[in-house]
N, C-alpha and C positions, 0 to 999 in steps of 0.2 A: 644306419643311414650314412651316405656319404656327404662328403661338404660341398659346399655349392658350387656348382660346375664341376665338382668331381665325377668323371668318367666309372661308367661299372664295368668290372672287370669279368671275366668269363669264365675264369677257375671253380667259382662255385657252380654252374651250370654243369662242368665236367666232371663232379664229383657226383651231383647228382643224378645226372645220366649213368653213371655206375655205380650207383650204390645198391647194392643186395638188397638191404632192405627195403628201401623204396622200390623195385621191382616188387620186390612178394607185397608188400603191401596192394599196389595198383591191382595185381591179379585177383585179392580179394575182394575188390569191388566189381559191385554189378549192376548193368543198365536197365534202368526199368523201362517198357515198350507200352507207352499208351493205346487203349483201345482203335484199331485203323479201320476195320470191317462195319459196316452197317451193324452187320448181326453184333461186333463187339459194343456200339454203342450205343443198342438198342435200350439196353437199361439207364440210360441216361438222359434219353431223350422226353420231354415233357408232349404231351399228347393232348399241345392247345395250339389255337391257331391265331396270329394278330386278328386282334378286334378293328373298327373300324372308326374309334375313340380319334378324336383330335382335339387337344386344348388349347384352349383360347388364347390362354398368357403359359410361358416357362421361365421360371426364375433360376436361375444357373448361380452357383458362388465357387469363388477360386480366393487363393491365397499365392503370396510369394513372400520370402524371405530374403536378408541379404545382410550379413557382417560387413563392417568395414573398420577399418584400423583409425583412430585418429591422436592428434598428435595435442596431447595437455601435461606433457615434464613426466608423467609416468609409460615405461615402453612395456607393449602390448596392451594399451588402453584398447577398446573397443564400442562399440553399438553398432545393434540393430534394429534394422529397416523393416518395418512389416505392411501388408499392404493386401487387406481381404477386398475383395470385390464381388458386388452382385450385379446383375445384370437381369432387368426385366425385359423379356421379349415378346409386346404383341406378336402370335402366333399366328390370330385370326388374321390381320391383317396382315402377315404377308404372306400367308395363301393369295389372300384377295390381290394384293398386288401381283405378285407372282404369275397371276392370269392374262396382266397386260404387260407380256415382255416383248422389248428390253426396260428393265427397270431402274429406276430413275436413283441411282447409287444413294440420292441426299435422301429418297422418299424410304430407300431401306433401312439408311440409319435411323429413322425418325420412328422405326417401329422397335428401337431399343432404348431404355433407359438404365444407366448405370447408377450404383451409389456405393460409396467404400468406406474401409477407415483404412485411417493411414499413419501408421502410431511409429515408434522408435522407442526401441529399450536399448538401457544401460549394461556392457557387459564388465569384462575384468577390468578394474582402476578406476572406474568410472563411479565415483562417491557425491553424493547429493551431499548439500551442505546439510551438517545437523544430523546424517546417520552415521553411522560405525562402520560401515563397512560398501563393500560395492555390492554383495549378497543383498546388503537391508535396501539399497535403493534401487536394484532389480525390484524388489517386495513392494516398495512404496509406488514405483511407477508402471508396476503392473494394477495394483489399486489404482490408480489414477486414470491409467486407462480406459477400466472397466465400468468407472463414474463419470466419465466425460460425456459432458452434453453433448458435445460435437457427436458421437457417436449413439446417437436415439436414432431410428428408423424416423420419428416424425418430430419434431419439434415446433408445430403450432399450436395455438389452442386449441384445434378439435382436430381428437384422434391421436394425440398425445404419446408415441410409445414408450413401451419401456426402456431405461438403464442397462445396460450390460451387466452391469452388477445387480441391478433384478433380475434377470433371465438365468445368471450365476446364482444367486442364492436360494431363490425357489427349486434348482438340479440340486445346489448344496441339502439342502432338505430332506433328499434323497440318497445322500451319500452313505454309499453300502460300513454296516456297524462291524461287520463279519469277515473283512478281507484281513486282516491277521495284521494289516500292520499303523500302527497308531504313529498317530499324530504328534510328532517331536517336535521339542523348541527351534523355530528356524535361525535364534539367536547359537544354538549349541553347535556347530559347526565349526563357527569363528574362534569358539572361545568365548564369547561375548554374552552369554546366559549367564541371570544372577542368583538361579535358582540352587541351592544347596540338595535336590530330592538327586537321590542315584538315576531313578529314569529323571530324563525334563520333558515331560510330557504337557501339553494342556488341551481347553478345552476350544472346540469353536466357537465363535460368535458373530455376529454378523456385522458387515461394514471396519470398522476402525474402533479399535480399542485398546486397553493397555493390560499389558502380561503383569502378574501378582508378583512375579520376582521383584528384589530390591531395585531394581532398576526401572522398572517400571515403562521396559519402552513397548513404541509400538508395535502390535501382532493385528494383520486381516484376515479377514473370511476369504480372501482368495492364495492366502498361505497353504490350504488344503490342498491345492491345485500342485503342490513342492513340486513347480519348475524349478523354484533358487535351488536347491538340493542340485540340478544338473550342472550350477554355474564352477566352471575350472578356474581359479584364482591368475594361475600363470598361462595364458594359453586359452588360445581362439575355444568363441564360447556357441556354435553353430547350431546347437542341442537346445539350448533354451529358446532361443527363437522360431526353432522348429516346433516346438511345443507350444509356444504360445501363439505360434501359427495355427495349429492345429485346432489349438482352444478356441480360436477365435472365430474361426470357420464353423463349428456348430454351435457355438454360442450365437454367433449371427440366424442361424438356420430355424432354431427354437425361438432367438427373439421375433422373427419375422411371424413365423406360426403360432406365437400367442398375441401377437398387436391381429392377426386376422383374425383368429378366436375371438379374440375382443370384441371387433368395430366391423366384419367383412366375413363371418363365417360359411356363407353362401358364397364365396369366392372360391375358398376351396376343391368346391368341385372342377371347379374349371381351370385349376395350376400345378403344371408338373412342376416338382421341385427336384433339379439335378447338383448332386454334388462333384465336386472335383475329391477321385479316392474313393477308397472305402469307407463305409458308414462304421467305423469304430473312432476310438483314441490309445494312442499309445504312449509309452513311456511313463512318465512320475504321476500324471495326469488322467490315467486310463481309469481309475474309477467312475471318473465322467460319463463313461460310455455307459454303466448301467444306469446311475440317476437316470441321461437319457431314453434307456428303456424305459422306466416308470412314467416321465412323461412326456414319451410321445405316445405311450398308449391312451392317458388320459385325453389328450390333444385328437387323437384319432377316433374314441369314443365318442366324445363331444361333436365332432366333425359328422361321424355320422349320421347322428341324432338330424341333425339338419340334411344333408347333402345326399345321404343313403347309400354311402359307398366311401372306402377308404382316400387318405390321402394318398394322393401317387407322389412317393418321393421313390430317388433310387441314387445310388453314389455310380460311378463310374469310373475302371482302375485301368491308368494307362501302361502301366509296366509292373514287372514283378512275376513272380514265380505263377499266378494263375493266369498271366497273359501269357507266360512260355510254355505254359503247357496247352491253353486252348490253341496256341499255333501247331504243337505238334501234333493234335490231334485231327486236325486238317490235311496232317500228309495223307496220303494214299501208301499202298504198302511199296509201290512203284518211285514212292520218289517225287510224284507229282502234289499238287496240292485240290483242296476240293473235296476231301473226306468228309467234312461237315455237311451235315444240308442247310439250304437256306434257310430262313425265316421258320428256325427249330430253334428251341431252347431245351439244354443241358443244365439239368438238375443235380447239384453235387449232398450228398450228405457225411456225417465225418469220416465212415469205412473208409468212401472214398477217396477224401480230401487228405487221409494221412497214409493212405497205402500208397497213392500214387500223384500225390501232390508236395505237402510238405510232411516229410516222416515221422511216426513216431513209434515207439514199439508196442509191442501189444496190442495188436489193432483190433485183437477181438474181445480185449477185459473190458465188460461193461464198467467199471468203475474209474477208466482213465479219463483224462481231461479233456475233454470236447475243445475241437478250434475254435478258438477265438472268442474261448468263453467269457474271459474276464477285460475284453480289448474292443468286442464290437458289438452294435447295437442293429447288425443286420446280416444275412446272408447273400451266399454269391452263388451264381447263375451265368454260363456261357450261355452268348445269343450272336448267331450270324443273322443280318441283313437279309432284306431282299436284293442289296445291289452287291453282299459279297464282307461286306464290314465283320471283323469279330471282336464282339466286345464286353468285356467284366463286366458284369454289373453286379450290386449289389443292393436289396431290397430291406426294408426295416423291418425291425418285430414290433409288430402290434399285440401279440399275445404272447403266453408259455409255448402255442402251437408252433406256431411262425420260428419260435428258439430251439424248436425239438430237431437236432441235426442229428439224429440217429435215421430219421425218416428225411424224403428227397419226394416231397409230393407238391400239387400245383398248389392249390390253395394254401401254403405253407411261403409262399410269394403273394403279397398282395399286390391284383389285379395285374397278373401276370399279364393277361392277351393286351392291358391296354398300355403297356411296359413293351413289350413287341410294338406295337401297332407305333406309340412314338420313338423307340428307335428309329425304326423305319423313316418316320419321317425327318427325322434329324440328325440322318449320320452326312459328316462333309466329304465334299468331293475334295476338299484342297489337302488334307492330310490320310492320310491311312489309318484306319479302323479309331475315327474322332466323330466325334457330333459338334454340329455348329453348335449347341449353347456355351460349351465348357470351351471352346475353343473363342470366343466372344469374352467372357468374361476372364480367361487367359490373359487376352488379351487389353483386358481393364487393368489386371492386380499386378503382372508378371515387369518385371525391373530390368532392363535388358544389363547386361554383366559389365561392360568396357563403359556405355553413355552412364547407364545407370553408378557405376561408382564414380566416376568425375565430377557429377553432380552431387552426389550425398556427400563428399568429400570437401565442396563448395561452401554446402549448407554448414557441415560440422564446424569446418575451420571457421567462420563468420558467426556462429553463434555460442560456442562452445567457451568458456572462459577460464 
């Protein structure tokens, strides 16, 4: 890297415009051409038609994140800004309104309700009085988070939700025994572990409690979760907030789904629930996603029993490698666009998804890794509109079936036609290939870059000691 305001110079561009090797290399790569033909994407196409479903409420959730640097005598201090948002949308009524246009902008707000949490973590420098380190009070104040009353779905007497740290620890319950890699002391990193065992391993347990080493300090049940493991000591810490971004967005998602299980399970039939993204989790944190499987099938079972028909949830991916491919499979072989047909949906299974999406070798040894095995808790599905919209979507597993991505069949998507049928109705004219809910509750959580840090930089410097 050069120094600040240092100009780049152009000598390396001309060595590599002539370099031998870098020629032969380029020549061994090759483009792969997605299916353009009808006849090529016949086997892709699912041969169901939107149903004529419409629901009542959509509950949309969105996250933003945001580091900022602030200034306490150590340089490169930090924290961030995190800010999940849901947004409930009477659906029915604004059909009903929608029939008497022009509409009245205040009567359309009034058919959404928002609700958020709005939290801030500690990154590098940033040491809580009384811990060791800036790792341990990342730890502590992710616990803190996850117990805060501010953040229950309902805090009256009746109808009481859960804790985020309930909604955590019941997934925690569920956390897979099998993935190979165990549970170290979040003190060992630092140095700061007083365990003398060659591993420092232990055990979990739930809420706050104290590690058996001679030191005897504090270890959570949301240590499992090893964001801290992301935090970089010297140097912006953008990764851990992203994570516990992440965590926070389906931990909201389940806490919502078990306060309805609770108090409102006849509600269920009638709410689409949209995520911002795909229905997995990534990084330190990704075992999450399979407790998730374990219980949203529970949750979805139970749902049944009553409503007699699945949850409709679906996550929705605005960028990335399966939105550059559902564009190119739009071209025409001419150049033009329109290859897709409308209000059809493209069923992907793994053949697929590694021959001609993201790579992987051996595409025909039954025994390699299925996508997205250990990362997400649902499948993806191109769907163009009826007015032209293409967009990801990705559907949950409710069973082993719904997880079998060797097969590409409908029922392997829950409630496919009525997954079509609200797209349909809730793709925005004001952006390209968006739906109003995600683009609403964007517009709750999302921190805009230049207002948005003048202000947290406000707050930091004024309360920060």
């Amino acid at each position: 890297m050069g120094f600040e305001n240092e100009p780049s110079g152009i000598k390396s561009l001309k060595r590599i415009a002539e370099s031998k090797r870098i020629k032969s290399l380029l020549e061994r790569y090759q483009i792969l051409t997605p299916p353009r033909t009808p006849e090529d994407m016949a086997p892709l196409l699912a041969k169901v038609e939107p149903s004529d479903w419409k629901p009542k409420w959509i509950l949309s959730i969105d996250g933003s994140c945001l580091s900022h640097s602030v200034q306490n005598g150590y340089p490169g201090a930090e924290v961030g800004y995190i800010t999940i948002s849901a947004v409930l949308i009477d659906a029915a009524k604004q059909r009903e309104i929608d029939h008497n246009r022009p509409v009245n902008p205040a009567d359309f707000r009034a058919t959404q309700t928002p609700s958020s949490i709005d939290e801030i973590l500690p990154g590098s420098n940033i040491v809580f009085s009384g811990q060791v380190s800036a790792r341990a009070s990342l730890r502590e104040a992710l616990m803190e988070l996850f117990k805060s009353e501010s953040n229950r779905l309902s805090n009256g007497n009746i109808h009481t939700g859960e804790l985020l740290l309930e909604t955590y620890e019941a997934l925690l319950a569920h956390k897979p025994t099998d993935s190979g890699q165990k549970q170290r002391c979040p003190y060992e990193i630092d140095g700061e572990c007083g365990s003398e065992a060659i591993e420092k391993l232990y055990h979990l347990e739930k809420s706050t409690y104290k590690c058996t080493c001679k030191f005897s300090r504090p270890l959570f049940s949301t240590d499992a979760l090893r964001i801290h493991e992301s935090m970089v000591s010297e140097g912006p810490n953008a990764t851990i907030y992203t994570e516990a971004m992440q965590v926070l967005e389906r931990l909201y998602l389940i806490n919502i789904l078990r306060w309805m299980e609770r108090y409102a399970p006849s509600l269920l039939a009638d709410v689409a629930f949209v995520m911002d993204g795909p229905l997995g989790v990534f990084g330190h944190p990704a075992w999450l996603s399979q407790a998730i499987i374990v219980e949203l099938a529970r949750l979805n079972s139970e749902a049944k029993k009553i409503t007699g028909q699945d949850i409709l949830l679906i996550g929705v991916e605005k960028s990335g490698t399966f939105v550059e491919h559902f564009e190119r499979l739009d071209i025409n072989v001419d150049g033009s666009k329109g290859a897709f047909p409308k209000q059809r949906a493209a069923l992907l299974n793994d053949k697929y998804i590694q021959e001609k999406i993201v790579f992987r070798p051996n595409p025909n040894n039954e025994d390699r890794m299925v996508y997205g095995q250990y990362t997400y808790f649902g499948r993806k599905l191109f769907y163009k509109t009826k007015s032209g919209a293409k967009l990801v979507v990705v559907t949950p597993f409710y069973s082993d079936h719904h997880r079998d991505l060797k097969k590409a069949q409908v029922d392997q998507h829950p409630r496919l036609a009525d997954v079509m049928s609200l797209l349909d109705q809730v793709v925005s004219v004001r952006f390209p290939n968006a739906i109003t809910p995600l683009v609403e509750a964007h517009a709750e959580a999302s921190i805009p870059l230049n207002l948005g840090v003048k202000i947290l930089e406000k707050i930091a410097r004024e309360h920060i000691k």
